[in-house]
N, C-alpha and C positions, 0 to 999 in steps of 0.2 A: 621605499614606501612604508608607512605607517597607519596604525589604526590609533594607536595614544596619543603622537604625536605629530600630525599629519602636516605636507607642504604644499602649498599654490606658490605658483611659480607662472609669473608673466613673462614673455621672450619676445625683443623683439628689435630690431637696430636704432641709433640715434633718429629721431625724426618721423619715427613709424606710427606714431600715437599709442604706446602701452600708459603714459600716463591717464588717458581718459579712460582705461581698462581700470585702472588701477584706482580711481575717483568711483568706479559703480561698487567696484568688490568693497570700500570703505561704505557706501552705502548698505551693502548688504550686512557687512559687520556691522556697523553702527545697530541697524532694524532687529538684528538677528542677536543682540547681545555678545557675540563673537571677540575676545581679547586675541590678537593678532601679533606678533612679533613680526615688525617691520624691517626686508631687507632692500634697501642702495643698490642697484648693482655698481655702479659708480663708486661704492665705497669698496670694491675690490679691485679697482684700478690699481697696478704698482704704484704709480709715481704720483703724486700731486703736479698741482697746477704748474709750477718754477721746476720744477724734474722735469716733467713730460715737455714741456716749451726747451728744454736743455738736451734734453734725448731726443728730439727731435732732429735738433739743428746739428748734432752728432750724425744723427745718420743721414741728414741731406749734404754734409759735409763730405759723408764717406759713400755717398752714392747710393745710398737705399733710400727710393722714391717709394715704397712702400708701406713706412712707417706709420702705422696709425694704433688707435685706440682697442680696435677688434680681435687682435689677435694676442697668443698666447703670451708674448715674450713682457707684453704692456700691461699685463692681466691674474691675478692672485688665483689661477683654475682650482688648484690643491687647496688652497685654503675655504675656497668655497665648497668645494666639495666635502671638506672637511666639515664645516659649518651644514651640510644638507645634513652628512650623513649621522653626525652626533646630536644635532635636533632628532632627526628620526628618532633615534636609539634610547635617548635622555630625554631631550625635551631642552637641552641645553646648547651651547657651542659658543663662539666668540665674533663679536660685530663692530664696528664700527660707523662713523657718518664723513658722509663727504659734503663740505661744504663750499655751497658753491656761491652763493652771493654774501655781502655785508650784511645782510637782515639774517642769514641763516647762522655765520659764524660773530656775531654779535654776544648771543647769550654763551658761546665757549671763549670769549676774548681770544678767539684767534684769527688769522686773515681770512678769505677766501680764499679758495683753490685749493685749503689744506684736509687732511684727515684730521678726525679726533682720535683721542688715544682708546685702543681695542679694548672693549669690555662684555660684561658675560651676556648674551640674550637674558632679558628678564623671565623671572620665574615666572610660573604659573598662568603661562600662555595657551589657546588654545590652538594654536599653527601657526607656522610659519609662514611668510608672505614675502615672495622676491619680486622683486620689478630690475628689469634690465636686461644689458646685450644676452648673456651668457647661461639662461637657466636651462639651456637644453645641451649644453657642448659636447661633444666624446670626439675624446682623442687618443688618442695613444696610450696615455700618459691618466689619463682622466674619463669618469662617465657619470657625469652630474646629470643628466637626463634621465638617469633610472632610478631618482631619488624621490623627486613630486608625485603626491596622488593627483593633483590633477595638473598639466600642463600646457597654458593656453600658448597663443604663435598671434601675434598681431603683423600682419605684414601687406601693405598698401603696395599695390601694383607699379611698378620700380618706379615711373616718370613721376605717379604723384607722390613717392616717397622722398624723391628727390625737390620735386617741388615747396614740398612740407619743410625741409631742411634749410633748401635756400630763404623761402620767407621768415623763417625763426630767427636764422643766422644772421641774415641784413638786416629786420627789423630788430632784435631783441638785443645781438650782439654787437650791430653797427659792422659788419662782415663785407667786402665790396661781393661782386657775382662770382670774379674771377679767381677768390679767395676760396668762398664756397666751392667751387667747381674744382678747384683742387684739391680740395680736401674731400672731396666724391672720389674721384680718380687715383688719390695716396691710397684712400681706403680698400679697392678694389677687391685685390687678390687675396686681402684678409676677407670681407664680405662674402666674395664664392666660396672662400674654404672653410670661416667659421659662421658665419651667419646664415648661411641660407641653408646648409646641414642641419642647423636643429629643427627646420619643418615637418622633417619626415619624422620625430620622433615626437613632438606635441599630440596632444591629446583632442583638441580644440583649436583650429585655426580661424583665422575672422580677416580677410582679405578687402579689401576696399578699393572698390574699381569706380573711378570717375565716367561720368555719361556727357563730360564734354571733350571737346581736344585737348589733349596734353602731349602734343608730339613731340615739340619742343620746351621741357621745362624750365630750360633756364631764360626764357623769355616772359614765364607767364610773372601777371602783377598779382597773382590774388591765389591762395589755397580754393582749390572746387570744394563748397560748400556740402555737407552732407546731403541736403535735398538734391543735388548736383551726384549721387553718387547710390552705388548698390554696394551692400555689403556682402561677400560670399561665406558664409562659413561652413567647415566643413569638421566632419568627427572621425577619428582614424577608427573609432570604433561603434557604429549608430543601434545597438543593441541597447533595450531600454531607455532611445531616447523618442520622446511625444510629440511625432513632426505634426501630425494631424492639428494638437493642441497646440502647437506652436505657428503654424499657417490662421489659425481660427482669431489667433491672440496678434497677430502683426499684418495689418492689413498691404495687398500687393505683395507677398513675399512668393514664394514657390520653390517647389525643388528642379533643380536642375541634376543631379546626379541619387542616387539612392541612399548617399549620406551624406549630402549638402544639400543647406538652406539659401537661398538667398533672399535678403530684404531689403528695404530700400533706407539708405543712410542713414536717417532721419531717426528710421527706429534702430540702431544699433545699442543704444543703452538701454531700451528695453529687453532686446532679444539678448542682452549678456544678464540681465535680471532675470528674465524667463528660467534661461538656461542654467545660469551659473547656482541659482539661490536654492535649487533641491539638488546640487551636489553639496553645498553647505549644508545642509537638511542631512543630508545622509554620512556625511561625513563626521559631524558632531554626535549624533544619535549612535552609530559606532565605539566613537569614541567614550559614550558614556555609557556601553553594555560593556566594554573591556573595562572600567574605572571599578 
C-alpha cells in the first residue's frame, strides 16, 4: 500500500464482469481528472495464444485435465507482484499488452494472441489500475493481495457466472456448449484453489444474484438481464462507510447484514460511483499532502 503512489486493483475470473467495473472506475477517472496507469491482467499470462493452444495439448497428452489459465504454472505471479510492489515504492515498474483481436494488435503489426514487448509504466501517473484474474492471490511463493489500497472482488453467483461465459464464448467466439463446458470443468481445481481465495482478502465485493432460474446453465439462451437481478455488496471493513446515504441514493436497496448492501442490478454502476468516487476523493487528496 501506498500514499504517493497508490493501486486499484479489480479481481475477478473470466466471465465475471470486472470489465463493466472497470468501464465506471474510467468514468470516475475521466470526471475526476485522475491519469491512471492501466494494467491487463491477461498481459501476465506466461504463454501467448500458439504457447498456451501447444501447452495445452501437452498436458492433455500427458493426462492433466486440469490445465487451465488460473493457476500459477500458466501465470507471471512474481512478476506482477513485482510490478505492485515497485509502483508502490516508485511510482514505476514494467508492463506490457496482450493482444487479443486484429483491431488491437493492428497498430503494433503484430498478430493476435501475442504480447507486446515489456516496457516501463509511464511516468507521472497518478495510480495504478489492474483488471483481471489475479489481483488478490497469496501463495506460498507470492502475496499480491497486500499491495492494493483498495481492492474490489466482482463475482456473480457460480450458475450465472457460468452462464456469462457460455454466452460470450458461443456468441463472440463461435465456441460449441460442449467446448465451453469443458473448459468450466479443466478450470476447476485451479478456480477453488486460486480464484475463489482472493474473496476473503478484497476490500469491496459486489456479487450478482439472478431473481430468475438458473439451475441449469448450460441450457439457458440469454444472460439474466440486470433488472433480472440483485447486486450483493459487501465491505470486509464497513467503518466510515455512509449506508444511510447510500440507501437514500439507490432506490429498493436494503441491508441485509451489518456490512452489506444490496441493490437491485439496474443500479450497480451507480452504487460503484456512489461508493467507489470518495475513496478516489481520499486517496488523491493524500496523495497530494505527502507531495
Amino acid at each position: 500500500m501506498s500514499i504517493r503512489h497508490p493501486i486499484i486493483a479489480i479481481t475477478g475470473s473470466s466471465g465475471a464482469g470486472t470489465t463493466s467495473v472497470t468501464r465506471t472506475f474510467e468514468n470516475i477517472f475521466r470526471r475526476e481528472n485522475v491519469t491512471a496507469a492501466v494494467i491487463e491482467g491477461d498481459s501476465f499470462h506466461r504463454y501467448d495464444r500458439k504457447a498456451m493452444k501447444l501447452k495445452a495439448a501437452e498436458a492433455e497428452a500427458a493426462g492433466n485435465k486440469n490445465f487451465s489459465h488460473f493457476g500459477p504454472e500458466n501465470n507471471l505471479f512474481t512478476e506482477l507482484e513485482a510490478l505492485f510492489r515497485d509502483y508502490a515504492e516508485t511510482g514505476t515498474g514494467k508492463r506490457r499488452k496482450y493482444l487479443h483481436d486484429p483491431e488491437e494488435a493492428a497498430p503494433y503489426k503484430q498478430d493476435p494472441g501475442t504480447f507486446t514487448p515489456w516496457e516501463d509504466v509511464p511516468a507521472k501517473t497518478d495510480l495504478l489500475f489492474y483488471e483481471g484474474l489475479h489481483g488478490a492471490v497469496v501463495t506460498p511463493e507470492v502475496n499480491i493481495a497486500r499491495h492494493p489500497d483498495l481492492l474490489i472482488g466482482v463475482v456473480p453467483v457460480i450458475n450465472l457466472e457460468w452462464i456469462q461465459k457460455l454466452y460470450r464464448d458461443k456468441k463472440q467466439r463461435g465456441y460449441s456448449t460442449e467446448a465451453v463446458t469443458d473448459t468450466i470443468l479443466r478450470r476447476m481445481p485451479d478456480y477453488v484453489n486460486y480464484i475463489c481465495p482472493q474473496f476473503m482478502h478484497t476490500h469491496v465485493n459486489f456479487q450478482r444474484v439472478p431473481m430468475v432460474d438458473t439451475s441449469n446453465p448450460f441450457i439457458a439462451r440469454e444472460v439474466p438481464s440486470p433488472d433480472e437481478s440483485m447486486v450483493v455488496i459487501r465491505f470486509s471493513n464497513p467503518k466510515g462507510i455512509d449506508f444511510q446515504y447510500l440507501r437514500s441514493m439507490i432506490d429498493d436497496s436494503f441491508m441485509s447484514r451489518a456490512n452489506t448492501i444490496v441493490v437491485p442490478g439496474g443500479k450497480m454502476e451507480l452504487a460503484m460511483q456512489l461508493i467507489f468516487t470518495p475513496f478516489v476523493w481520499r486517496m488523491m487528496e493524500r496523495q497530494k499532502k505527502a507531495s
